[in-house]
Steps between C-alpha positions, in 0.01 A plus 500: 500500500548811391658746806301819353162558345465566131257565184484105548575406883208660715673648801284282745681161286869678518706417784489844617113448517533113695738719711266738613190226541735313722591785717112608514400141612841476747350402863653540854619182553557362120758245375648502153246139543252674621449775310548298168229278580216774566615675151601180300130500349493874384508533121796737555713265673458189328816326485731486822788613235298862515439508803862381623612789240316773648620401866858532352403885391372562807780362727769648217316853579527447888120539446479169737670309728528155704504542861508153712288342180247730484461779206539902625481780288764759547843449545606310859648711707859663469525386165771652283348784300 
């Protein structure tokens, strides 16, 4: 999977684009489980490799985090900045 959209990798299939999809469809009380299997069927998912790859983006930008099991955007509090 290509990280970045191109001429030939629509941004919506790049993992930048899976990224942002995830984060839109994020619930209150979601698991890593639970939120792959409400997106698993989404043409820009797909594979659990994508969507696995675009979870590591998001936690490597301290765009998400796990608290207790349960997915929270932001960063958890008094996190190293």
């Amino acid at each position: 999977m290509s990280a970045l959209p191109s001429k030939y990798v629509p941004v919506e299939h790049s993992a930048v684009g899976v990224a942002a999809f995830l984060v839109a469809s994020l619930g209150a009380n979601d698991t890593v489980s639970s939120l792959w299997d409400r997106v698993r069927h989404d043409i820009r998912v797909r594979t659990f490799d994508r969507f696995a790859g675009a979870l590591t983006m998001l936690f490597a930008g301290r765009i998400i985090f796990v608290d207790k099991g349960v997915l929270k955007l932001g960063q958890p509090s008094g996190a190293d900045r």
